[in-house]
PDB file with one MODEL, atoms N, CA, C and O in Angstrom:
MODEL        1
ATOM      1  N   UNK A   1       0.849  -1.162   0.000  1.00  0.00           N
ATOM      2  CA  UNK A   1       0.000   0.000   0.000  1.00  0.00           C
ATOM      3  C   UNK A   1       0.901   1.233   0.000  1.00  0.00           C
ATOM      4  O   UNK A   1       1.891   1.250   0.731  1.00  0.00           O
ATOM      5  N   UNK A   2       0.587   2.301  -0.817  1.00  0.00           N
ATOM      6  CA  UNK A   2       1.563   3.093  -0.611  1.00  0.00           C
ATOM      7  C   UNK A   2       1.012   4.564   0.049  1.00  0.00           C
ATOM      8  O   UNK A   2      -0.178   4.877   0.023  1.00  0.00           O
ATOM      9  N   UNK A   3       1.938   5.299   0.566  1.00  0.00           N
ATOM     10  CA  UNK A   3       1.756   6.413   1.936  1.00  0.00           C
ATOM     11  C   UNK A   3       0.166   7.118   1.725  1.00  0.00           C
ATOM     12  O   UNK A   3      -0.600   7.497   2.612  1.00  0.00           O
ATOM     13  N   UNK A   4      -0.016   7.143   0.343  1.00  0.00           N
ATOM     14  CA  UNK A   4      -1.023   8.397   0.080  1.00  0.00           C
ATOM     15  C   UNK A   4      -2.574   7.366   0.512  1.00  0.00           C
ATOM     16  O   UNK A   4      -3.607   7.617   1.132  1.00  0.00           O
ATOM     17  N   UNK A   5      -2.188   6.505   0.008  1.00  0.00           N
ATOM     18  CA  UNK A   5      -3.386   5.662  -0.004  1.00  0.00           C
ATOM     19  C   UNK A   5      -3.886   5.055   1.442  1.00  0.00           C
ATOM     20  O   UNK A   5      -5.047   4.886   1.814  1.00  0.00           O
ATOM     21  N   UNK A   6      -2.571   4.757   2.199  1.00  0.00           N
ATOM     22  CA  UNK A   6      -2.600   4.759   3.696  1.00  0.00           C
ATOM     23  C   UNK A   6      -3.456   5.855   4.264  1.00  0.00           C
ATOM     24  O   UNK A   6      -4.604   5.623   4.644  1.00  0.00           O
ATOM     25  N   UNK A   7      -2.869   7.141   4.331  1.00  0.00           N
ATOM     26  CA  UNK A   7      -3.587   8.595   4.304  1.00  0.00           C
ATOM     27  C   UNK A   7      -4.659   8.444   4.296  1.00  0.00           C
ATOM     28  O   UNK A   7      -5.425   8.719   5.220  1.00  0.00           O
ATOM     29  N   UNK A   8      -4.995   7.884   3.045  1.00  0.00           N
ATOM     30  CA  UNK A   8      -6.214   8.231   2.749  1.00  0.00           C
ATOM     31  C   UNK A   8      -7.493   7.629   3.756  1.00  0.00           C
ATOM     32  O   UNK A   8      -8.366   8.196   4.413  1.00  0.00           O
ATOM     33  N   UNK A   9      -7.089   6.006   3.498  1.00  0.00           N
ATOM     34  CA  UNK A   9      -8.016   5.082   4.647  1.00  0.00           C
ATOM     35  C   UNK A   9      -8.026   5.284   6.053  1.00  0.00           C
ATOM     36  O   UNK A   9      -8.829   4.594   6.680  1.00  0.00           O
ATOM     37  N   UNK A  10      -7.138   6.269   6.840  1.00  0.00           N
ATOM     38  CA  UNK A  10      -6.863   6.709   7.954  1.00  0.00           C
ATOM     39  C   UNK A  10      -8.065   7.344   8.097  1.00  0.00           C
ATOM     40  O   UNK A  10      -8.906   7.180   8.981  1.00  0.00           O
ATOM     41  N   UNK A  11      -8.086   8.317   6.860  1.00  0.00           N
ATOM     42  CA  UNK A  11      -8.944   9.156   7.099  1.00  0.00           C
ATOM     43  C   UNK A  11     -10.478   9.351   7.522  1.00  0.00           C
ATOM     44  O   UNK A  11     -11.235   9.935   8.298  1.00  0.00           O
ATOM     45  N   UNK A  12     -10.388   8.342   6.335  1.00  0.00           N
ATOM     46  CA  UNK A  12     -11.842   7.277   6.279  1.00  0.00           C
ATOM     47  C   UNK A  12     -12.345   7.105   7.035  1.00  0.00           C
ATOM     48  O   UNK A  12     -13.412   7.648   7.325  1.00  0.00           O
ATOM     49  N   UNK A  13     -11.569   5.992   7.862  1.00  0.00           N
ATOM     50  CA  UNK A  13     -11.924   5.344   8.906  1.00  0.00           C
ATOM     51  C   UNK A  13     -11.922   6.112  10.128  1.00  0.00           C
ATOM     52  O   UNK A  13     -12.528   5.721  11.126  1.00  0.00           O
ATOM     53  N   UNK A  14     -11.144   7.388  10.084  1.00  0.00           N
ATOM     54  CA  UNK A  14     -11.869   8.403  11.322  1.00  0.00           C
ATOM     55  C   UNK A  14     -12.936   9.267  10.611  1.00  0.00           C
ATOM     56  O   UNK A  14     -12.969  10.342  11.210  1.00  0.00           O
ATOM     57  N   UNK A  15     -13.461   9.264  10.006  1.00  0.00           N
ATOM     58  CA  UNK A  15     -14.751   9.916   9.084  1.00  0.00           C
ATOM     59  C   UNK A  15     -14.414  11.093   8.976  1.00  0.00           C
ATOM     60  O   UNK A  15     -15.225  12.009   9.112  1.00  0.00           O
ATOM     61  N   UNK A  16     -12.547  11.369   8.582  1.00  0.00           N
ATOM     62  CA  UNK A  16     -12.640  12.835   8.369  1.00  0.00           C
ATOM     63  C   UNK A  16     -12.766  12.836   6.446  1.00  0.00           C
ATOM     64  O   UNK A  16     -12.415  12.047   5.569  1.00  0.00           O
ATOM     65  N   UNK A  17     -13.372  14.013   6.466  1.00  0.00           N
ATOM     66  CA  UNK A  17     -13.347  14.317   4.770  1.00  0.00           C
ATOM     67  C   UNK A  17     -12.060  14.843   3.999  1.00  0.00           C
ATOM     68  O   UNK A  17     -11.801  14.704   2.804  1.00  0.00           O
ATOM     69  N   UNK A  18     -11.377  15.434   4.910  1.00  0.00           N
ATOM     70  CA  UNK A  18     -10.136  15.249   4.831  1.00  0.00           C
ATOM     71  C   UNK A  18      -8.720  15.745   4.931  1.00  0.00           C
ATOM     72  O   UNK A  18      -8.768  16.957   5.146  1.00  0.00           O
ATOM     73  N   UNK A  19      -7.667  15.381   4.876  1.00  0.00           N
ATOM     74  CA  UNK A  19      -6.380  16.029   5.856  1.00  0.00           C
ATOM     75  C   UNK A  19      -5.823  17.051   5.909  1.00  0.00           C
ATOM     76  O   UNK A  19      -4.913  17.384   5.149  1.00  0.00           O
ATOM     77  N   UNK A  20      -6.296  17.739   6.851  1.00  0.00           N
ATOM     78  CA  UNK A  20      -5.211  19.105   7.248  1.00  0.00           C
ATOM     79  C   UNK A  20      -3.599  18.748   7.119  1.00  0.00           C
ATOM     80  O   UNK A  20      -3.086  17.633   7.022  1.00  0.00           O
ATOM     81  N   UNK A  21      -3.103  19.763   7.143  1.00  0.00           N
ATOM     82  CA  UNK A  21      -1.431  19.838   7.491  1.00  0.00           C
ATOM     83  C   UNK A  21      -0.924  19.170   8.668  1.00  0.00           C
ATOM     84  O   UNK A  21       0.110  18.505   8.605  1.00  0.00           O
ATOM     85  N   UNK A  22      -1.588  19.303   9.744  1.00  0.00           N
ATOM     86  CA  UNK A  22      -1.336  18.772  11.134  1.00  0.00           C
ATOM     87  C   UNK A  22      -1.348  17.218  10.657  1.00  0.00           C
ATOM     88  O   UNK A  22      -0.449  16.487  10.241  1.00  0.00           O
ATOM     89  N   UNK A  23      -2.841  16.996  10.905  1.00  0.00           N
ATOM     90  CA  UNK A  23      -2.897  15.638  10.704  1.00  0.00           C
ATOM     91  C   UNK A  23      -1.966  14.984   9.873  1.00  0.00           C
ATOM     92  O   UNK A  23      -1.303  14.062  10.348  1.00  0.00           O
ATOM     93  N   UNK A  24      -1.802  15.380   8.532  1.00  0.00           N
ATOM     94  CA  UNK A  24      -0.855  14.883   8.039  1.00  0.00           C
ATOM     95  C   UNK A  24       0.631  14.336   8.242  1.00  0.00           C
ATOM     96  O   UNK A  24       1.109  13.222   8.029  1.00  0.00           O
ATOM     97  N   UNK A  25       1.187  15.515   8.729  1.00  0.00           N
ATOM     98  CA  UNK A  25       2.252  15.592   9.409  1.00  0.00           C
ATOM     99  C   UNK A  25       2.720  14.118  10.043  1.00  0.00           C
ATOM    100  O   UNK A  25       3.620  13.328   9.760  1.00  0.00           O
ATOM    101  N   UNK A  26       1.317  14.157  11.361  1.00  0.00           N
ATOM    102  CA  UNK A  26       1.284  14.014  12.502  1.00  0.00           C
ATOM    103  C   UNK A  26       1.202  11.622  11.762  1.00  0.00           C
ATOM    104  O   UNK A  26       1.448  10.503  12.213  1.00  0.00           O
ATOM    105  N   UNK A  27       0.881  12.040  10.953  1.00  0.00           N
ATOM    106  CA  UNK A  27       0.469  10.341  10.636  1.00  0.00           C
ATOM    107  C   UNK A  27       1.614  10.218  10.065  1.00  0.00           C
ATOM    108  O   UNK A  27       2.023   9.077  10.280  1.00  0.00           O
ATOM    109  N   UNK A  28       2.404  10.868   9.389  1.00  0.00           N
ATOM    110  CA  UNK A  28       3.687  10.268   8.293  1.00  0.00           C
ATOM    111  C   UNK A  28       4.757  10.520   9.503  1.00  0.00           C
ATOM    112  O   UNK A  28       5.772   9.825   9.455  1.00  0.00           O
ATOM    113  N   UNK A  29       4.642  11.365  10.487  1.00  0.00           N
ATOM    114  CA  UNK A  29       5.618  10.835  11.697  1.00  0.00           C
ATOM    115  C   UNK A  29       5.437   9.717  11.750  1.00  0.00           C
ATOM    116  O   UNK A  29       6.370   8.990  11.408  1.00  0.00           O
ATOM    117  N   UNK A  30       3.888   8.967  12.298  1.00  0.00           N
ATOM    118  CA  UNK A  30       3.658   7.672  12.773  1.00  0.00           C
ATOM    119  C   UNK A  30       4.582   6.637  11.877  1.00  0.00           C
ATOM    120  O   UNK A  30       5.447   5.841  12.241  1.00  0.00           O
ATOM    121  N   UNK A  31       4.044   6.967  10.506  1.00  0.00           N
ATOM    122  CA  UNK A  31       4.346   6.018   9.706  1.00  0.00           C
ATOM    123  C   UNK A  31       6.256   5.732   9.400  1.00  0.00           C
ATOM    124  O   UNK A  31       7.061   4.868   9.055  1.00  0.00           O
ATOM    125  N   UNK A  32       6.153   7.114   9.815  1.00  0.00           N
ATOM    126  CA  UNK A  32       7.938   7.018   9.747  1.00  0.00           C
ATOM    127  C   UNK A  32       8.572   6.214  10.508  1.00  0.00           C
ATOM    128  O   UNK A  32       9.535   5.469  10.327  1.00  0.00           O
ATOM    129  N   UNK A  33       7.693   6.534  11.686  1.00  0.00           N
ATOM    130  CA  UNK A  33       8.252   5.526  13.442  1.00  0.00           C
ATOM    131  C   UNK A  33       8.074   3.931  13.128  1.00  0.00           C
ATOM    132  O   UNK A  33       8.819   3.055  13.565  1.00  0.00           O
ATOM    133  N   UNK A  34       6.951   3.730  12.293  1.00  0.00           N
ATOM    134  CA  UNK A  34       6.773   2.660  12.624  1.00  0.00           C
ATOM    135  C   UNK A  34       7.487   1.728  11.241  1.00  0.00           C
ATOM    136  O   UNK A  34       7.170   0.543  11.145  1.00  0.00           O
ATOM    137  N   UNK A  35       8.488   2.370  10.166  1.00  0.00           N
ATOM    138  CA  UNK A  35       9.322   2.149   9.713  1.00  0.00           C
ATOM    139  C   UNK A  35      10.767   1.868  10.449  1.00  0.00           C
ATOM    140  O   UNK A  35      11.206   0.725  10.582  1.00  0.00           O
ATOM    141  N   UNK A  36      11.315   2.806  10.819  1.00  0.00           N
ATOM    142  CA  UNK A  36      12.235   2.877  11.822  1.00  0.00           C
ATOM    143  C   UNK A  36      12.130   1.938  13.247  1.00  0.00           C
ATOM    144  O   UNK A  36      13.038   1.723  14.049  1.00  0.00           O
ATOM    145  N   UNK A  37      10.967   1.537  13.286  1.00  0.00           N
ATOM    146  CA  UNK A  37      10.913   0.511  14.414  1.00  0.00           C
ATOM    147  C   UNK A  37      10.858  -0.921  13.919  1.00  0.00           C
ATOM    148  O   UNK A  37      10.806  -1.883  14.686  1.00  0.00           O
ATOM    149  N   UNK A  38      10.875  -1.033  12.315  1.00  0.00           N
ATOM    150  CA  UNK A  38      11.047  -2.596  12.075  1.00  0.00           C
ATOM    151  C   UNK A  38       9.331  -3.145  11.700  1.00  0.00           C
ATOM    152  O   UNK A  38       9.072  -4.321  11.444  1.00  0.00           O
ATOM    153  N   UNK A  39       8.680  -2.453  11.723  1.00  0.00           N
ATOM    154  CA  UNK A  39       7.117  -2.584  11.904  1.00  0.00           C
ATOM    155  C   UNK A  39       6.697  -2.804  10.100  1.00  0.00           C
ATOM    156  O   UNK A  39       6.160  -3.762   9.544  1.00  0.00           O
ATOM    157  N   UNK A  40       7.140  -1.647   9.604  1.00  0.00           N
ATOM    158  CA  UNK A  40       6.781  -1.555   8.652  1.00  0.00           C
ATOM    159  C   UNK A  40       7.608  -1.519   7.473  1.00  0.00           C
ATOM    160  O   UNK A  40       8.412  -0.607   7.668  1.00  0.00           O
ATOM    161  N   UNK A  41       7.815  -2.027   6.391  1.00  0.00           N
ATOM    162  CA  UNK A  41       9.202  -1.667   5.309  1.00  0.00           C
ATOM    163  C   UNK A  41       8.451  -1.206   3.902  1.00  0.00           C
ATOM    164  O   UNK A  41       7.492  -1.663   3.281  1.00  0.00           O
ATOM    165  N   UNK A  42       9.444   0.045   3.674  1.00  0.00           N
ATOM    166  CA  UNK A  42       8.719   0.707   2.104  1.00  0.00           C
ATOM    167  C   UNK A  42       9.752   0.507   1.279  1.00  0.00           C
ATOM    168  O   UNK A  42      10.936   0.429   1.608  1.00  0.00           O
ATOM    169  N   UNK A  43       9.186   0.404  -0.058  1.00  0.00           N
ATOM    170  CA  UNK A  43       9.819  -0.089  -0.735  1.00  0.00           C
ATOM    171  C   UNK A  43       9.168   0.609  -1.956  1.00  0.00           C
ATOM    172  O   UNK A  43       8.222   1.355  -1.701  1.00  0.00           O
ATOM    173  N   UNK A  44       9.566   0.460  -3.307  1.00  0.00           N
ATOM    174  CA  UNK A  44       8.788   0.916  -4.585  1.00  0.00           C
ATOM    175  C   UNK A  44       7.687   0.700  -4.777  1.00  0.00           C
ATOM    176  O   UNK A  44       6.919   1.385  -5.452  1.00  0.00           O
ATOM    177  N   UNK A  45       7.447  -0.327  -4.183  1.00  0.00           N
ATOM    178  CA  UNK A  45       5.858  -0.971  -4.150  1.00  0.00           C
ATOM    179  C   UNK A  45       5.012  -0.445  -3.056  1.00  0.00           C
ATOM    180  O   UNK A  45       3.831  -0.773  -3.171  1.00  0.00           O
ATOM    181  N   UNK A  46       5.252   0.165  -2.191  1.00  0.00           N
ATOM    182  CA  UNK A  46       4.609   0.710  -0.776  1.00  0.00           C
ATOM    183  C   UNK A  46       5.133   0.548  -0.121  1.00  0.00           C
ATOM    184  O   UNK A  46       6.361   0.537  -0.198  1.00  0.00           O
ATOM    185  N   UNK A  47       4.241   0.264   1.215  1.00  0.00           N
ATOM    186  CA  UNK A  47       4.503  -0.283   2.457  1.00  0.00           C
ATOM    187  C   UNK A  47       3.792  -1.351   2.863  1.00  0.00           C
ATOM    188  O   UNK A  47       2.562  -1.307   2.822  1.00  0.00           O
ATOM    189  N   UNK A  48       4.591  -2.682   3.400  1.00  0.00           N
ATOM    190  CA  UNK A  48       4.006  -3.707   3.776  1.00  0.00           C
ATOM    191  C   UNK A  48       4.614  -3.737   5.415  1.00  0.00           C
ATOM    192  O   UNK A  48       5.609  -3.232   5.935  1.00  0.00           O
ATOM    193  N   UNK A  49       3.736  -4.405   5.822  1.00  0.00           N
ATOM    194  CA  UNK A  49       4.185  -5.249   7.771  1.00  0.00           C
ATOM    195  C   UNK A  49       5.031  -5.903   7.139  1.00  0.00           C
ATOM    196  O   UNK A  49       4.894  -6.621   6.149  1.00  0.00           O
ATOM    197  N   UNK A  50       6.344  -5.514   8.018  1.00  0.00           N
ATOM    198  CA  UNK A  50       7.560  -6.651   8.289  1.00  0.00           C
ATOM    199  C   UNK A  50       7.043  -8.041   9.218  1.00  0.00           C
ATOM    200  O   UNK A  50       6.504  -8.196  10.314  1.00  0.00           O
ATOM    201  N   UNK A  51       7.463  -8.810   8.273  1.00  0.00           N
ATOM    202  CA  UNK A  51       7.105 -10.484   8.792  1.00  0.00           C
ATOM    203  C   UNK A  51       7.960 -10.279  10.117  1.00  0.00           C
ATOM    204  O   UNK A  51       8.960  -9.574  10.250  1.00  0.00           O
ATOM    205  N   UNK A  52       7.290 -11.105  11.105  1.00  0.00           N
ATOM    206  CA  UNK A  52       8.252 -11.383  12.017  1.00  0.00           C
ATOM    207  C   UNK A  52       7.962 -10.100  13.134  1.00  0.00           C
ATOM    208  O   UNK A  52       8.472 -10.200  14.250  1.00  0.00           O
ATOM    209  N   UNK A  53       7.216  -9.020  12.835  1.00  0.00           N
ATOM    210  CA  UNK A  53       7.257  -7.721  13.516  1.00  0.00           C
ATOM    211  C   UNK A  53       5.856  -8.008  14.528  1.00  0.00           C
ATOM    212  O   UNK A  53       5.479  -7.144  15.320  1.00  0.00           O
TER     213      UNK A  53
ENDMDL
END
């Protein structure tokens, strides 16, 4: 899945219509962390869960 599309279903699924600057921000930190923590790996293709995580 890749970042924008992540974004997007975040959004969704908190029933916002859709992302401010903050929020934004504030989720591609997440998503950054949870790269950097082994959680998640991006690649050309998106981002998938690291097996094993």
């Amino acid at each position: 899945m890749h970042r924008e599309d992540l974004l997007r279903e975040v959004a969704r699924f908190f029933g916002w219509a859709r992302l401010g600057a903050d929020i934004r921000d504030a989720l591609t930190g997440d998503i950054d962390a949870l790269i950097a923590a082994g959680y998640l790996i991006e690649s050309e293709g998106g981002l998938m869960y690291a097996e094993g995580s």
